[in-house]
N, C-alpha and C positions, 0 to 999 in steps of 0.2 A: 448542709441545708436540705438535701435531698432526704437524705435520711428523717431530719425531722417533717420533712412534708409525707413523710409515707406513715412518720407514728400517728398523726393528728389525723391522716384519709383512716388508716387502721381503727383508733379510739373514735373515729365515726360511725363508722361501721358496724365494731360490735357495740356501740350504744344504741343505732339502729333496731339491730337485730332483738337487741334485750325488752326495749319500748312495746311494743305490743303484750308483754307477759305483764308490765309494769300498769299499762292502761286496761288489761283485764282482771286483775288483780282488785278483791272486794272483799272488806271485813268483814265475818261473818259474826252478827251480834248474839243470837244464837238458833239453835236447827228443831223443825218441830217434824212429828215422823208422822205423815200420813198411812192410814192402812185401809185394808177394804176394799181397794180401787176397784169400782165395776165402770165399764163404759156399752155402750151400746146405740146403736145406730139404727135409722128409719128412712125412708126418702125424704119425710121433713127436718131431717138434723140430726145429730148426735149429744146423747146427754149424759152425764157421769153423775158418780157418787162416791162420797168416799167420807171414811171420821178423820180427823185431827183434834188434838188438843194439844196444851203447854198449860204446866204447873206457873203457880202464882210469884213470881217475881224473874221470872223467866229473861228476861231486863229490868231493868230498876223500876221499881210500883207499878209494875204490870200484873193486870188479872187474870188471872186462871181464865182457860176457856174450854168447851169442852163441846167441839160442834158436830154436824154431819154437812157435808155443802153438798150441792148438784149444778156444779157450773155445766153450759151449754154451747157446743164447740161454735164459737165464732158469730153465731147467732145472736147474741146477747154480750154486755159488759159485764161487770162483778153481778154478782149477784149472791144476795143473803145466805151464810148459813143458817142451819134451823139448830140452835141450843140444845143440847142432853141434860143439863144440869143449867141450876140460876145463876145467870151472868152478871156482873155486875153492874149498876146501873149506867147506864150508855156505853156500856162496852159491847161490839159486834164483830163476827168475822163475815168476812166475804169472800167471795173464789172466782176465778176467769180461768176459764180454758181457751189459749190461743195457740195460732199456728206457731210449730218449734222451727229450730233453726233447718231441722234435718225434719223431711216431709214423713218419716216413719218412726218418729218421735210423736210423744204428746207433751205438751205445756201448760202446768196449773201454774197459776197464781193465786195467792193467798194475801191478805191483810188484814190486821188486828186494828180494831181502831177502841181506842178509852178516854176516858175523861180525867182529869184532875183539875178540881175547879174547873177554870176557866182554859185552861190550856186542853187541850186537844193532841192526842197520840196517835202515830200510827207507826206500825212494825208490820214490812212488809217483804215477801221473799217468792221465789219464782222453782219450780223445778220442771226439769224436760227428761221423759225415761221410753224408755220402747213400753209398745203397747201388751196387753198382758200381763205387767207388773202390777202387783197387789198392795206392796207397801213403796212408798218412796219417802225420802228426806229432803223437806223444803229448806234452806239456809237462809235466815233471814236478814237479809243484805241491804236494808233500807229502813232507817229508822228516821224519822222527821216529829218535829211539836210546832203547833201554832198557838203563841202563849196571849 
């Protein structure tokens, strides 16, 4: 009896342990590669720059994009990129720069949003990198439709 109350405390334990890698754990649908990255700072705020794109079917009927954003640290919410090339029609990207988990980190966010008919897409992903990095890889970990 002893014994079996020590395997079941045991298989507690290490399911414990294993739970947090399980509740961090995120599909990633797929990864779009920011380059460029400029940031720079003022007493009024700090504001960045940077291109991203993703070729056309990137997830299933998804359209090409091909932007430059300048999210603005904290100051602001998403906010538009500006297009390099013709987007399709009501497709847009937007960017957020918010505080990262580790204070000498930065944290963009990113999101695709398109239309088919009447449904509505959005494909959206997050990345946190030290400062000074020029290129990063955002994973895009959030896919939703409102049909």
């Amino acid at each position: 009896m002893l014994a079996s109350a020590i395997t079941v405390i045991s298989a507690l334990a290490i399911s414990a342990l294993a739970l947090p890698g399980v509740l961090n754990a995120r599909e990633t649908f797929a990864t779009w590669t920011a380059t460029d990255f400029q940031e720079g700072c003022s007493p009024g705020g700090c504001a960045s720059s940077f291109n991203i794109s993703a070729p056309e079917g990137y997830v299933k009927n998804a359209p090409a994009f091909d932007v430059v954003c300048h999210p603005v640290y904290i100051q602001q919410g998403w906010v538009d990129c500006d297009a390099q090339d013709k987007m399709a029609a009501g497709s847009y990207v937007a960017s957020m720069w918010t505080g990262a988990a580790d204070r000498e980190q930065i944290k963009i966010s990113v999101e695709h949003i398109w239309f088919e008919g009447e449904a509505r897409y959005n494909a959206t992903g997050a990345a946190e990198f030290a400062a000074g990095t020029a290129e990063f890889q955002i994973p895009v970990t959030n896919m939703s439709a409102v049909l």
